[in-house]
C-alpha positions in Angstrom: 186.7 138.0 187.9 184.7 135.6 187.5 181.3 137.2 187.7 182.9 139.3 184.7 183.4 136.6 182.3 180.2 135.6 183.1 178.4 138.9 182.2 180.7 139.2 179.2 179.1 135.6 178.1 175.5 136.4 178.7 176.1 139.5 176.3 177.3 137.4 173.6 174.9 134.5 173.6 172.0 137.4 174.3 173.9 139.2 170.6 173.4 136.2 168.7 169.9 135.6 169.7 168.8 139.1 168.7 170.7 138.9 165.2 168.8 135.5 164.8 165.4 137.0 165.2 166.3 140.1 162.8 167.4 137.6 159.9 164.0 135.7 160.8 161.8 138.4 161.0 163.3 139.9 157.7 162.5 136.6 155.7 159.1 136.8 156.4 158.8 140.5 155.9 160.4 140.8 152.7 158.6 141.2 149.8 158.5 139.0 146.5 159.8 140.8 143.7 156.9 141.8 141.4 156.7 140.1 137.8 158.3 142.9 135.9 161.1 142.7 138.3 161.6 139.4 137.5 161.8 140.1 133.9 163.9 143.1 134.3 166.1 141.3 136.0 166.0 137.9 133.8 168.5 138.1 130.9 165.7 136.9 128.2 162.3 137.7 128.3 159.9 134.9 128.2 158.6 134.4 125.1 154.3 133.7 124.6 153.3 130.5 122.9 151.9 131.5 119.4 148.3 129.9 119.0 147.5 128.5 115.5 143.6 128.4 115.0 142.1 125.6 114.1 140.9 125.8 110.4 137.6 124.0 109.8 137.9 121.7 106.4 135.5 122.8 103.8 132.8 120.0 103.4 132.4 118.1 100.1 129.7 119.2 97.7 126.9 116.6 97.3 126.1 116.9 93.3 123.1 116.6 91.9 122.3 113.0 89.9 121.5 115.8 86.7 125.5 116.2 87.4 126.2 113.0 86.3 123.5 112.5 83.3 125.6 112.6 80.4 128.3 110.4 81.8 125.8 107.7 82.6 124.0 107.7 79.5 127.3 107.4 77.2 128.2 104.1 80.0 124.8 102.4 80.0 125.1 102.7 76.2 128.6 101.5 76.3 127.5 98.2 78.2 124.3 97.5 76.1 121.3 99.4 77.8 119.5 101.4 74.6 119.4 104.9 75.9 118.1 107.0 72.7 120.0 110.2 72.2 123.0 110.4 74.8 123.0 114.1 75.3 122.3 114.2 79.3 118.5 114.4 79.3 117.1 111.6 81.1 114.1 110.8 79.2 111.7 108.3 79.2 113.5 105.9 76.9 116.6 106.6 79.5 114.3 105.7 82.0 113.9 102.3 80.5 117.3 101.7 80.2 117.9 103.2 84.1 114.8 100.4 84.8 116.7 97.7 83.3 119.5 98.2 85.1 118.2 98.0 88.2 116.6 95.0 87.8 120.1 93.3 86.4 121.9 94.6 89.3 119.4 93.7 91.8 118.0 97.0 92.8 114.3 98.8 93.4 112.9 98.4 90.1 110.7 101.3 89.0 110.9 103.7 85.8 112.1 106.7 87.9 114.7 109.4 87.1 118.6 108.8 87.9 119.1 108.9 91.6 122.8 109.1 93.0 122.8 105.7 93.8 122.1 104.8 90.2 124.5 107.2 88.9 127.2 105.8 91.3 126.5 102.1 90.2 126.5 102.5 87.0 129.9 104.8 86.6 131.7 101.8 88.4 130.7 99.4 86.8 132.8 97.1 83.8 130.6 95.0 82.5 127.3 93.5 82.3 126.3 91.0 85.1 125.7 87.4 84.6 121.8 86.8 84.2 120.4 84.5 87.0 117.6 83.2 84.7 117.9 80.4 82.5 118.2 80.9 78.7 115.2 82.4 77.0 113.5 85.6 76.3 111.4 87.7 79.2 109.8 90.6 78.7 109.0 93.3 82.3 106.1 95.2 81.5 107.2 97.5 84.1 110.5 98.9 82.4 109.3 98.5 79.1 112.3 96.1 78.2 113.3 92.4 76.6 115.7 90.4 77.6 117.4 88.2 75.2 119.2 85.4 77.1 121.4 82.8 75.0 124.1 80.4 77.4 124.7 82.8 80.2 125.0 85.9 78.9 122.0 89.1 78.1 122.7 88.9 74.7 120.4 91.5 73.9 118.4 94.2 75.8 115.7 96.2 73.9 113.0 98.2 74.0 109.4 96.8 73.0 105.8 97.8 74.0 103.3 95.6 75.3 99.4 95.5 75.3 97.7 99.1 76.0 94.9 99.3 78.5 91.8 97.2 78.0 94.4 94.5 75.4 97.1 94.3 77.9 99.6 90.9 77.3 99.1 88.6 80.2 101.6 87.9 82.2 102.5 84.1 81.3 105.6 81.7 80.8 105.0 79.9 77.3 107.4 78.0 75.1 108.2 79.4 70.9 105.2 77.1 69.2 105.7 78.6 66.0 107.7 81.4 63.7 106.6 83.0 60.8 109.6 84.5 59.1 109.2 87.9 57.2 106.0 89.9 57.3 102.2 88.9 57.2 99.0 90.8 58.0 97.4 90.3 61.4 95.1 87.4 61.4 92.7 89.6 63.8 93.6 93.3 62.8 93.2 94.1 58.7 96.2 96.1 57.6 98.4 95.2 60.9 101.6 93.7 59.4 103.8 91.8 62.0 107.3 91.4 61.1 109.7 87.9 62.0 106.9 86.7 64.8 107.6 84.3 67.3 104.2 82.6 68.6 104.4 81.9 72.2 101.2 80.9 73.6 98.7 78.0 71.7 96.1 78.8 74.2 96.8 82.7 72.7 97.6 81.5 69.5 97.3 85.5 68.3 99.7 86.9 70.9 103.0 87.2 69.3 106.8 88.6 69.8 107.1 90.8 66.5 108.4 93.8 64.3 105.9 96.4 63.4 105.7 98.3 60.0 107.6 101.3 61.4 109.4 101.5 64.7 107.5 104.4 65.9 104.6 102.1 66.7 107.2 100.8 69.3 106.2 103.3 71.9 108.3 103.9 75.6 104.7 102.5 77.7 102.2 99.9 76.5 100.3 100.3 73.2 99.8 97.0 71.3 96.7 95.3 71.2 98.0 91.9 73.8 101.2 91.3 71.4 105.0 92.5 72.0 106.2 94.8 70.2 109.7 94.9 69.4 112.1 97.1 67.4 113.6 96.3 63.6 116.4 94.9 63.2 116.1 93.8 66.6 113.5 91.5 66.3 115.2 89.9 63.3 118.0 89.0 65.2 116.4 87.7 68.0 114.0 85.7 65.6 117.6 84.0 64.1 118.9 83.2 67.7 115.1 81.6 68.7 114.4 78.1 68.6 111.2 76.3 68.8 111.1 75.8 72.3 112.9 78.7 73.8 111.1 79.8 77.1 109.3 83.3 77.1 108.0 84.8 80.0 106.4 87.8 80.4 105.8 89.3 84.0 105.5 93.0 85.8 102.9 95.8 85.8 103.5 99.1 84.0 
């Protein structure tokens, strides 16, 4: 009897050892469902991530300084730099004007055509600057251009020409010795009349500030013979606001 049960026992524990192994052996043999199963079976298919491409921003157009001619002549105008005709050709009375302000705002000076920089400093600015130079009247050969300076303020900026080649005007600081109201003939050149003349030198006692007969004689680049040139009316009002004594100074190469 006993022998029995114990047969009976070895068949059952020898059962569940084979039924272990299947369930074993049938994990690691069974395959992985394939992705479309998976999707078949799934109750929502996954959805792809829509890509946006990236857009590239456009890039800014540089413009030319020719772009912004007209605009800076009407403002250099506007704040007292003589210009001539403001129709947006830079021309070489513009250029004069363009020196100027360079040389009030502390740039390169030179005679050269509108750059962007120019155009960029000029469109922002208000107002004239503050001179740096003590009252008086100075004259750069280089731009072609007077300065009037009365407290601390340009009062004027104008064009004038200075001596041509072989008479150029030296480059000197004097004091106003003498002014001789009105018009005269030239004490050296017969048939030369000098309008409202302020006398600046009295080792040059011939080299003059003055008006001419017409103001086409007041040329963009040097042409008088060692005097300044300087444009009617301006030189009349510049002769009003000029003491005996007021510091001139003429500098710069053309």
């Amino acid at each position: 009897m006993s022998r029995r049960r114990g047969l009976v026992a070895a068949a059952v524990v020898l059962s569940f050892a084979l039924a272990g192994c299947a369930d074993v052996a049938a994990s690691e043999t069974s395959p992985s469902p394939s992705p479309t199963q998976a999707t078949t079976s799934s109750s929502k298919p996954t959805a792809k991530p829509t890509v946006t491409p990236t857009v590239k921003p456009k890039p800014k157009v540089k413009q030319k300084p020719e772009y912004y001619a007209l605009r800076v002549e009407q403002q250099l105008d506007k704040l007292g730099y003589p210009v001539g005709d403001i129709d947006g050709d830079i021309t070489a009375r513009a250029k004069q004007a363009l020196c100027a302000w360079r040389e009030t705002h502390g740039m390169p000076v030179n005679r050269h055509g509108l750059t962007l920089d120019d155009a960029y400093s000029v469109l922002n600015a208000t107002s004239r600057p503050a001179p740096t130079r003590e009252p008086g009247i100075y004259v750069n050969k280089t731009c072609q251009i007077l300065y009037q300076i009365v407290g601390k303020t340009y009062k004027r900026i104008v064009w004038i020409s200075t001596g041509g080649p072989g008479y150029e005007t030296p480059n000197r600081t004097g004091k106003v010795w003498r002014k001789w109201a009105g018009a005269h003939e030239s004490s050296l050149y017969p048939d030369a009349y000098m309008y409202d003349s302020l006398y600046f030198l009295k080792d040059r006692p011939g080299i003059a500030l003055h008006g001419s007969r017409v103001n086409s004689l007041v040329k963009p680049y040097p042409d008088s013979h060692r005097c300044v040139r300087v444009l009617r009316p301006e030189i009349h009002q510049i002769f009003e606001d000029t003491p005996v004594g007021t510091k001139v100074q003429i500098y710069g190469e053309y």
